[in-house]
N, C-alpha and C positions, 0 to 999 in steps of 0.2 A: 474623318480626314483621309484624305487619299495617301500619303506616304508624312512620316514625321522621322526626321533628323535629330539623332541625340548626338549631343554635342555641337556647339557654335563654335570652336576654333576654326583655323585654317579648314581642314577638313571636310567639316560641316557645310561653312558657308559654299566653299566650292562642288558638294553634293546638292545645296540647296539651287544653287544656281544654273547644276547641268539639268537638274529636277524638273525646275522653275522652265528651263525651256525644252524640258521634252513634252509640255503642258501638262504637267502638273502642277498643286499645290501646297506645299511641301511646308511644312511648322518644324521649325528650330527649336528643341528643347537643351539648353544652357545652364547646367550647375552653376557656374557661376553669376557674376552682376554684371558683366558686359560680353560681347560673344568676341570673346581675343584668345579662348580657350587658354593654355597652360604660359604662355608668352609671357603676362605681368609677373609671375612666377619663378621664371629663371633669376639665375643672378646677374649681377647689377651690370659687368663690365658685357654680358654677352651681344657678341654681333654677330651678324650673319657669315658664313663663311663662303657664299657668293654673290657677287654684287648686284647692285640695286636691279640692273637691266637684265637682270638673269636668274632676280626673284619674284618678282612679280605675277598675280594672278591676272586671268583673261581681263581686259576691261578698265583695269586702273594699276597703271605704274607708279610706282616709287616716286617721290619728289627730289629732285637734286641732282647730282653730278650720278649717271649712270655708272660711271666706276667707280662710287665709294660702297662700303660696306654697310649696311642697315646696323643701329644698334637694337638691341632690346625693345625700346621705347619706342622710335621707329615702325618696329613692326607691330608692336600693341597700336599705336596712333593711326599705322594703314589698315588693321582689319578692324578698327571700329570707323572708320571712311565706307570701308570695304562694305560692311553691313549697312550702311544707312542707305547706299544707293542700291539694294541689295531685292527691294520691292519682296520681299517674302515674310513670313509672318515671324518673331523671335522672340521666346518666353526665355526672359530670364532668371536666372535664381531656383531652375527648376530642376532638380533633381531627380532621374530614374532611377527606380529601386530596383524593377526587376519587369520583362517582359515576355508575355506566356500569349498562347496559340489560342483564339479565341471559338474555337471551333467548326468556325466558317469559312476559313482559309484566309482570316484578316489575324493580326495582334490585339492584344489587351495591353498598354504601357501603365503600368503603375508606378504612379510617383510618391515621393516622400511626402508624407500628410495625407494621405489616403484618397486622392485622388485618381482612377483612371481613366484614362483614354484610349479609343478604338480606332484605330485604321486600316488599312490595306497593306500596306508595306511601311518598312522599318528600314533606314539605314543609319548603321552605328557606327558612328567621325567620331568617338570621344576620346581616341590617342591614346596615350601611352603613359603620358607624365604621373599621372595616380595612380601607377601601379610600380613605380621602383623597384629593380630586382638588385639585391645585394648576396653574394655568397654566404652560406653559412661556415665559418669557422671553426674549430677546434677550441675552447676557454672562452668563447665568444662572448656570454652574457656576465663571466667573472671579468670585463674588462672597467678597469677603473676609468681610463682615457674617456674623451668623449668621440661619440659614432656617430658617424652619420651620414646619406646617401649626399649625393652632390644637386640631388632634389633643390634640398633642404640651406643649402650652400649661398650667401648673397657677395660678402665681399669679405676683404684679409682683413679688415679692425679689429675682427675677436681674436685673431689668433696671433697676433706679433707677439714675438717672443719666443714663439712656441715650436716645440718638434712636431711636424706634420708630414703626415705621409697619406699619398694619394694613390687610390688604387685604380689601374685603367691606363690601358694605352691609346683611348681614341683622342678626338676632338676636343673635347670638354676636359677632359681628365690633364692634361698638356695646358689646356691653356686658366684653370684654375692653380696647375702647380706652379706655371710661369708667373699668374699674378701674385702668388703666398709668397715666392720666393724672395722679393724684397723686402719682406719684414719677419719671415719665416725659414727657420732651416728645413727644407722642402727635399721627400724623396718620391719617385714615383715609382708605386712596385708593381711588377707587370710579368705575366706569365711567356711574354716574349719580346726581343727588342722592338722598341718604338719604330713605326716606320713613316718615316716623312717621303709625302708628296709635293711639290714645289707651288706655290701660289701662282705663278707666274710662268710661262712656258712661251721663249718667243718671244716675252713682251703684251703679252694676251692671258691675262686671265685662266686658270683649268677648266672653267665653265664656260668661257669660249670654245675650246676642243670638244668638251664632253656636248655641247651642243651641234654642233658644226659636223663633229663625227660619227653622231647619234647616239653615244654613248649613252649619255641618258635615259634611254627607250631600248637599253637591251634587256632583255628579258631575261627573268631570277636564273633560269636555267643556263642561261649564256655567262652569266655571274657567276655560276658555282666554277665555272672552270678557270676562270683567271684571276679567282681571287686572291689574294696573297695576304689576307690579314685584313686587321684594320688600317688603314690610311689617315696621318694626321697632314694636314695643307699648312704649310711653313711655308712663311718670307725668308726663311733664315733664320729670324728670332730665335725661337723655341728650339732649333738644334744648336744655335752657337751655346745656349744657356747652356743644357745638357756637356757640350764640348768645354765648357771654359767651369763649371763645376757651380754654377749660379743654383740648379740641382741639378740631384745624380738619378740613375736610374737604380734598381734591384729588382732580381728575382723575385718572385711573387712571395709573402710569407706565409708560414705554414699554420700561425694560428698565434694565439694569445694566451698569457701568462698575468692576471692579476694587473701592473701598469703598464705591463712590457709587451709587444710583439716577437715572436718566435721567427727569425729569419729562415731560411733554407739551407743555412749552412748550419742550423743550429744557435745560434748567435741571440742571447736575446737583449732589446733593448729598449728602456724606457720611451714612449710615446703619449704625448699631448693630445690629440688629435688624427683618427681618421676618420678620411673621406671615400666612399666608395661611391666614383667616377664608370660606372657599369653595366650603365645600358637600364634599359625600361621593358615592361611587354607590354603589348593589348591590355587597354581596363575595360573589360569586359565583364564582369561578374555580373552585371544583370541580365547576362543571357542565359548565366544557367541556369535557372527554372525553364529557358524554353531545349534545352538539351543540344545548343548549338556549337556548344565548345568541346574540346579533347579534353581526356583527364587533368594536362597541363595549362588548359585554360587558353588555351589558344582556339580562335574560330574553324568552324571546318568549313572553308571556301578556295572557290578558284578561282582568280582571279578579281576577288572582289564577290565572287555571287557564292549564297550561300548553298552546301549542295546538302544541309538539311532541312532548309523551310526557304519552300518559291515566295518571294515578295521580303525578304532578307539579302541584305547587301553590305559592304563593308566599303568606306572609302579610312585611308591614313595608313595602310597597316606599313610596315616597313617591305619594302621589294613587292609590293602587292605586286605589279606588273613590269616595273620597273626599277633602274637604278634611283631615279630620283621620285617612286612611290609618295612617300610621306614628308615630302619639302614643299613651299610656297612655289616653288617654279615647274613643279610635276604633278603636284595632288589633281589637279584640274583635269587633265587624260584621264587616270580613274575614276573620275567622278564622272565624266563623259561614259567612258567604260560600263557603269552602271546604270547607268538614268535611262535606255531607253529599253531595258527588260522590266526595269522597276514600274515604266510608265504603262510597257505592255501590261504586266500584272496586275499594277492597281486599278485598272478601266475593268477588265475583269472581272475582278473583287469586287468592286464597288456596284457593276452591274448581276452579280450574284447576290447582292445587299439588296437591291431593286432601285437604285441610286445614280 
């Protein structure tokens, strides 16, 4: 094989595609049974937080009102569209175990059930979602409550009733505590105040600006200087709740006691349930046999290329190149990004094969 794509979500398909037309021919290898990657997975109420005409990958828009927001569903429904017109090859149910240097200056992918496969180049889209990062606490494993990442999270029916606290100031963490909050007494504890950014600006959309003014295409470095936190995108909703006490916010806690959370002031108080709303890293762990990660598990690349093994590339990563890196409306630039060093490489390779 000349180059194989692990992972079929977003990511993937859009590396297969820029793959596909730097002529290559590029095989999708998909842990799961359809290539919609972590999407089916999220919880039930999620939508997109830019709208249809502003998520879209190259080739096939969104159906419907370009100003509404995609749900969940939606977006499973467009990248299984996305793939069928997709003309590249897509194994699914295939799971990478682990990928090593074949000696030749190609890979060896070996997969679950003892299978491997050889090729030239290797680009890994398999995201973020299976790898949940959650804090470690103080009393953490003595906690009676139930835990659990926001992975894991679908909707409020298990927990009405219940004292829930949410941990996370982004996106997700705001707008799961917004949805518990009507059948749950909801707090959200956060290491700093929540910071809303406005949905709306003008009358237009933020992803109208962040396109128009290029925002989207500034680069990580450009990013480290005006960052201010994380940013959650509010109609208003989600701050008037916070303002009118639907929930409140607190200080991050300092750990766990038996049923109870340990507040920061000391304070401790019986809790039902948390959720830890906290972000994700790179699932990469089948790279470490080929030694392409940092201690922390993170890829050592630039921009998408790997700078320890030529014919390794990475599309999805978060800020790979940009602000909007690992979104439906951005992944497709780095995938562009890579596919025509990957295509140099694997011709290459494959003529080192005698092939």
């Amino acid at each position: 094989m000349d180059t194989i794509v692990i992972g079929g979500g977003q990511s993937g398909l859009a590396a297969a595609r820029s793959l596909r037309d730097a002529g290559l021919t590029p095989v999708i290898l998909e842990a799961g049974e359809h290539p919609t990657g972590s999407w089916a997975h999220y919880y039930d109420s999620l939508t997109l937080f830019s709208p249809a005409r502003y998520s879209a990958m190259p080739g096939q828009p969104f159906d419907g009102d370009g100003d509404h927001y995609p749900h969940r569903d939606e977006v499973v429904d467009y990248l299984r569209r996305y793939a069928d017109r997709l003309d590249v090859e897509i194994r699914t149910a295939t799971r990478v175990s682990a990928v090593e240097a074949d000696g030749s200056g190609g890979f060896l992918v070996h997969l679950e059930g003892g299978d491997t496969l050889r090729t030239a180049g290797v680009v890994a889209a398999s995201g973020s979602f299976g790898n949940p990062y959650a804090p470690e606490l103080p009393g953490q494993e003595g906690f009676t409550g139930q835990l659990l990442h926001v992975a894991d999270y679908r909707n409020p029916k298990h927990y009405a009733g219940q004292r829930v606290v949410v941990v996370g100031a982004g996106n997700s963490a705001v707008q799961v505590a917004y949805e518990l909050a009507d059948s749950a007494a909801v707090t959200l504890a956060t290491r700093q105040p929540v910071q809303f950014m406005p949905q709306l600006v003008d009358g237009k959309d933020i992803h109208y600006w962040h396109t128009t003014t290029g925002f989207d295409s500034l680069p990580p470095q450009w990013l480290a200087r005006i960052a201010t936190g994380t940013l959650v995108l509010d109609t208003g909703d989600y701050a008037a709740a916070l303002q009118e006490g639907r929930m409140d916010r607190r200080p991050m806690f300092t750990g766990f006691d038996g049923e109870d959370i340990i507040w920061s002031d000391g304070t401790p108080e019986r809790v039902d349930t948390v959720i830890f709303a906290t972000g994700y890293r790179p699932h990469l762990d089948y790279l470490q046999p080929l030694g392409a990660l940092d201690a922390s598990g993170l890829p050592l690349q630039v921009g998408g290329l790997s700078t320890t093994h030529l014919g390794l590339s990475y599309v999805g990563l978060e800020f790979q190149r940009s602000f909007a890196s690992n979104t439906l409306r951005g992944v497709h630039l780095d995938a562009a990004h890579v596919a025509t060093p990957m295509a140099a490489y694997a011709g290459g390779a494959l003529a080192a094969y005698g092939l």
